[in-house]
C-alpha positions as CSV (number, residue, x, y, z in Angstrom):
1,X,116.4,-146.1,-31.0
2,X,118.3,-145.3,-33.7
3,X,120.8,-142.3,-33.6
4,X,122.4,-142.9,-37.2
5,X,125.9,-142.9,-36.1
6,X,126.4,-146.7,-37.6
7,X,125.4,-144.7,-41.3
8,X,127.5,-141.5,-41.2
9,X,124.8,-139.1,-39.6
10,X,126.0,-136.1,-38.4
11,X,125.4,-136.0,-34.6
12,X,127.6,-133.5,-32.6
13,X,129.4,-134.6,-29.4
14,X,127.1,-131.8,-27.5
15,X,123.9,-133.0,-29.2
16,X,124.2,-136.3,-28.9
17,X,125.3,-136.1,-24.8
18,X,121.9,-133.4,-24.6
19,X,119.8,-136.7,-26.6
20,X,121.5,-139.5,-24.0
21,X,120.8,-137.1,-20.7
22,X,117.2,-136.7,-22.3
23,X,116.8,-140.2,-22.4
24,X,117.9,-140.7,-19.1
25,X,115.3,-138.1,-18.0
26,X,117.9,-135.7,-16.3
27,X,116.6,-131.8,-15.9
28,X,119.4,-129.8,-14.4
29,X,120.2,-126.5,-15.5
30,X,123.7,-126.8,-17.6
31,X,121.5,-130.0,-18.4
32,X,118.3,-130.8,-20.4
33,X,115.6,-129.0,-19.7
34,X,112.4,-130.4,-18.6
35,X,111.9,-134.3,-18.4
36,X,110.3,-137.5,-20.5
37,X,108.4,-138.3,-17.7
38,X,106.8,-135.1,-15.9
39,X,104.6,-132.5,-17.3
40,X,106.0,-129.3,-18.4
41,X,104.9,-125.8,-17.0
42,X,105.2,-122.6,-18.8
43,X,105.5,-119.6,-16.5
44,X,106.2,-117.1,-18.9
45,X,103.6,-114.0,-19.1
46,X,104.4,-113.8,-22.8
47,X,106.4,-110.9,-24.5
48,X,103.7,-109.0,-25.2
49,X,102.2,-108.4,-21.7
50,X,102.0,-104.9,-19.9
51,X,105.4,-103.8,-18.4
52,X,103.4,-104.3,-15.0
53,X,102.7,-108.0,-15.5
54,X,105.9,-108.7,-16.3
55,X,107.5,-107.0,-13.6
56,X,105.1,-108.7,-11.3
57,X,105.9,-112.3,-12.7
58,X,110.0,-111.2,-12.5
59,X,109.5,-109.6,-9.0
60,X,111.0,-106.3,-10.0
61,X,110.4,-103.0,-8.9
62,X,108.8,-100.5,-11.0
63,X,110.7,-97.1,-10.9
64,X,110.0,-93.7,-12.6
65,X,113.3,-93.4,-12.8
66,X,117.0,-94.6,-12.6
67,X,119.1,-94.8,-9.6
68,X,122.8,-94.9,-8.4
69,X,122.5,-96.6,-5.5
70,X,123.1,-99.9,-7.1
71,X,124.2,-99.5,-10.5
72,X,125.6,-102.8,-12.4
73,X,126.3,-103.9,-15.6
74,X,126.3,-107.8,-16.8
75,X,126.4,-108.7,-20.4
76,X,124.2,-111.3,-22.1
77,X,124.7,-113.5,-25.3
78,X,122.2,-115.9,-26.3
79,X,123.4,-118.7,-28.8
80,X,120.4,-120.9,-30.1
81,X,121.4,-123.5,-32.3
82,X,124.5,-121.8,-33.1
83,X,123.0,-118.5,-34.1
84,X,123.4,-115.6,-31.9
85,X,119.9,-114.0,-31.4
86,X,119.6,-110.4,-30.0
87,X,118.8,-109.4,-27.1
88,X,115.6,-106.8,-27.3
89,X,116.2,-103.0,-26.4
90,X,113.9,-101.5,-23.7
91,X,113.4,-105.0,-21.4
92,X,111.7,-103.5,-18.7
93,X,110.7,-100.3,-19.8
94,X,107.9,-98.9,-21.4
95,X,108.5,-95.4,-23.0
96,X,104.6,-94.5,-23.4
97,X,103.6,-94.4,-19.7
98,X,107.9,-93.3,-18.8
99,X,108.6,-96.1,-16.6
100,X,111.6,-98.6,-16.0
101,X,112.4,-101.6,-13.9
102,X,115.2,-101.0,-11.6
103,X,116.2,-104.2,-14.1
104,X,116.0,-103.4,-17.7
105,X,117.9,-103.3,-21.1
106,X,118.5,-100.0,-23.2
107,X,120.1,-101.6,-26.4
108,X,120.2,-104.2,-28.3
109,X,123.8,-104.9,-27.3
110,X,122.8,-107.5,-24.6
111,X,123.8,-105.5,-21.3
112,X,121.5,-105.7,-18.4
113,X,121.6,-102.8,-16.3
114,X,120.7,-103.0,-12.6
115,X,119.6,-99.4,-11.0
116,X,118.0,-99.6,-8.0
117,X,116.9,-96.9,-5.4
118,X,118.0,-99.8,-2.8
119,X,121.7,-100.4,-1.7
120,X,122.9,-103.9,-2.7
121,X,119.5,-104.9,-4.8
122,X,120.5,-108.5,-6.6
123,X,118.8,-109.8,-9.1
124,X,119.1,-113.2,-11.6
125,X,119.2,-114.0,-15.0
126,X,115.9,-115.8,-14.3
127,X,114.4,-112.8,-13.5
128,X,115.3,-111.2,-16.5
129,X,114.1,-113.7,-18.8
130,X,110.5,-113.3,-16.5
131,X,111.0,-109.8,-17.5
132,X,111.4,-110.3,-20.7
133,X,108.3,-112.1,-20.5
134,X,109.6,-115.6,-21.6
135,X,109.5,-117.1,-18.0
136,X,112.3,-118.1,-15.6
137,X,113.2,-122.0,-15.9
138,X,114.6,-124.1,-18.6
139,X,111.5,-125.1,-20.4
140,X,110.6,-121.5,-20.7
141,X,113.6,-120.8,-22.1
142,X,113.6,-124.0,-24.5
143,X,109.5,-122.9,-25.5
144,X,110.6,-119.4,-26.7
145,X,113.5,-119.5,-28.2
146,X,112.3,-123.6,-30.2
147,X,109.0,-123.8,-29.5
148,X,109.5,-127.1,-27.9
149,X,109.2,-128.3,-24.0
150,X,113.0,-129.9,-24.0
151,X,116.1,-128.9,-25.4
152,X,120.0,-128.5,-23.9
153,X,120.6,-125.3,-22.3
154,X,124.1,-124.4,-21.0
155,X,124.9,-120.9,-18.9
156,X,128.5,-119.2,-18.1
157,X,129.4,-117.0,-16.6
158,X,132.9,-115.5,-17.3
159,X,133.4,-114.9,-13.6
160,X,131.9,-118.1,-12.3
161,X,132.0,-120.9,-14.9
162,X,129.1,-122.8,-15.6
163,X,125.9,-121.4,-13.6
164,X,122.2,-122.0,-13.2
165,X,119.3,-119.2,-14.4
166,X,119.5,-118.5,-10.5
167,X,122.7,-116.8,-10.9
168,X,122.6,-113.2,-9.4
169,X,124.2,-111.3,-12.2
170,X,127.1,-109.2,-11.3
171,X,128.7,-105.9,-12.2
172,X,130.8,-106.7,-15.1
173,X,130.4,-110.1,-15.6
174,X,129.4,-111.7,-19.2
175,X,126.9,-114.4,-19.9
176,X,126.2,-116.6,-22.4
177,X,123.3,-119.1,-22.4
178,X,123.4,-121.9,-25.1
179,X,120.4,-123.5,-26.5
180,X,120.8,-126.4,-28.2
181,X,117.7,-128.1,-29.7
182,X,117.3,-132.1,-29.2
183,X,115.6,-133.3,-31.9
């Protein structure tokens, strides 16, 4: 395989480790998603499903409305590619029939607001991105946001360093997840 270092091409240091661990087959999150030699599975129930299927698939309450009892903040930035792409308003609710999620977005400003009846509730970046309706694992992720079944994909957190999409997010925290497409 060629990668077209020996004629000047213009291959990143990220890119070209996210092409070598491709090669090598490695799926790990902070890794390359999906793998050269096993089928990939989309789990996502797609963007456009009913709040209540996508609440299902996240394994999120459905609330008529907010509560205090937990009550958490985490803020999310999504880089594809080097572009910052926006984070939709109104993740988990659906204005016409006045419901919420206890985990949901407001904004378009990327904070993810946990408020839950239930003292303590936790919930994970993976279930937001089920929420969402994109689907919780890396492939999902790489599907949406590239339309292909492999690409890198990086998460940290400000709190914890590098994390997986199993992260429980936490009051306060920031995350960032970085796409990076292999090809």
């Amino acid at each position: 395989m060629r990668l077209g270092l020996e004629t000047g091409g213009r291959w990143s240091g990220r890119k070209l480790a996210a092409l070598l661990l491709g090669v090598a087959g490695i799926s790990a999150t902070s890794g390359c998603a999906g793998s050269t030699t096993e089928a990939v599975k989309y789990t996502g129930v797609g963007v456009e499903a009913s709040l209540e299927m996508r609440a299902a698939a996240a394994g999120v309450a459905i609330v008529d409305k907010e509560s205090e009892m937990t009550h958490t903040h985490t803020k999310l930035s999504i880089v594809v590619n080097g572009e910052a792409v926006e984070v939709p308003a109104d993740i988990g609710i659906d204005r016409t029939k006045q419901q919420l999620t206890v985990l949901h977005t407001h904004r378009t400003d990327g904070i993810l607001h946990v408020e839950s009846p239930n003292s303590n509730d936790t919930y994970t970046l993976a279930q937001f991105f089920h929420l969402w309706g994109i689907g919780g694992g890396e492939a999902d992720l790489c599907q949406h946001f590239l339309q292909q079944p492999y690409c890198a994909i990086t998460i940290t957190s400000a709190d914890q360093g590098v994390v997986e999409l199993g992260e429980v997010l936490r009051d306060g925290d920031s995350l960032s997840v970085d796409i990076i497409d292999m090809a």
